[in-house]
C-alpha positions as CSV (number, residue, x, y, z in Angstrom):
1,X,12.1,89.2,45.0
2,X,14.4,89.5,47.9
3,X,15.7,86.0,48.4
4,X,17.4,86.7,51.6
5,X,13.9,88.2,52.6
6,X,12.0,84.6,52.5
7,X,13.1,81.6,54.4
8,X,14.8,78.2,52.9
9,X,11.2,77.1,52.8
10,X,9.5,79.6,50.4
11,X,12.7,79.5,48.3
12,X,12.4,75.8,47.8
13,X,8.4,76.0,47.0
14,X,9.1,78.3,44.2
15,X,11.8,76.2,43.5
16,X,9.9,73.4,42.8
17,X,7.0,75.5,41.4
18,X,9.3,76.7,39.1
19,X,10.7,73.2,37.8
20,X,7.0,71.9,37.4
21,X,6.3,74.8,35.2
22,X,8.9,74.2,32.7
23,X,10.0,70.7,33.1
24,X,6.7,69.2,33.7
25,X,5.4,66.9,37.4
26,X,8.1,63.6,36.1
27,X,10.8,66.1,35.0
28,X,11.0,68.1,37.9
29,X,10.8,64.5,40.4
30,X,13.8,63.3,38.0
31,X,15.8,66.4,38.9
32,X,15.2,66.3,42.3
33,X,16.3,63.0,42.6
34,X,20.0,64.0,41.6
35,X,19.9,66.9,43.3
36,X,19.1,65.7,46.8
37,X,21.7,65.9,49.6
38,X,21.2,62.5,51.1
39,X,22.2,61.4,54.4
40,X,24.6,59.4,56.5
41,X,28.2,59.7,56.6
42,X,30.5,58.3,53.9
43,X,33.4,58.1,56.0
44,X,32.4,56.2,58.1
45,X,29.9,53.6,56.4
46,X,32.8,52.9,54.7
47,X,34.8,52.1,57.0
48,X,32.6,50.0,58.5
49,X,31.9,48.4,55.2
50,X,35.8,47.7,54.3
51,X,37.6,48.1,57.5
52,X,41.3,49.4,57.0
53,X,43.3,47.6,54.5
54,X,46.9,48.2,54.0
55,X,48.4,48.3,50.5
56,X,49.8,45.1,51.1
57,X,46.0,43.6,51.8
58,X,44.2,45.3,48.5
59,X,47.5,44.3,46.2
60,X,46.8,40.2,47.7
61,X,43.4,40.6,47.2
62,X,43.8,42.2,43.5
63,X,45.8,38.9,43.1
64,X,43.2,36.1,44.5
65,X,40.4,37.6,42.6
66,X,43.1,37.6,39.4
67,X,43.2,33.7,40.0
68,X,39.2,33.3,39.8
């Protein structure tokens, strides 16, 4: 088979065809599940999520939650 002959599509049906066969329908959802690309950017979620703290901020922050 000529991979470069068949589009993304076919090549991920046999794929998948191809995990069912030998890992079974709950073994080849399990590997899919770690193998998936996801979405979103990282980068920036994080940012959003933690801002832009200097050294100075984490190192007072490792402190206070030292103090808990």
């Amino acid at each position: 088979m000529n991979a470069q002959a068949i589009s993304l599509n076919e090549i991920r049906r046999i794929g998948i065809q191809a995990l069912t066969e030998k890992l079974g329908i709950v073994g080849m959802i399990r590997f899919m599940q770690q193998s998936e690309i996801g979405y979103g950017d990282y980068t920036i979620e994080r940012e959003k999520i933690l801002g832009n703290p200097s050294i100075e901020d984490l190192y007072n922050s490792i402190l206070n939650n030292r103090k808990l």
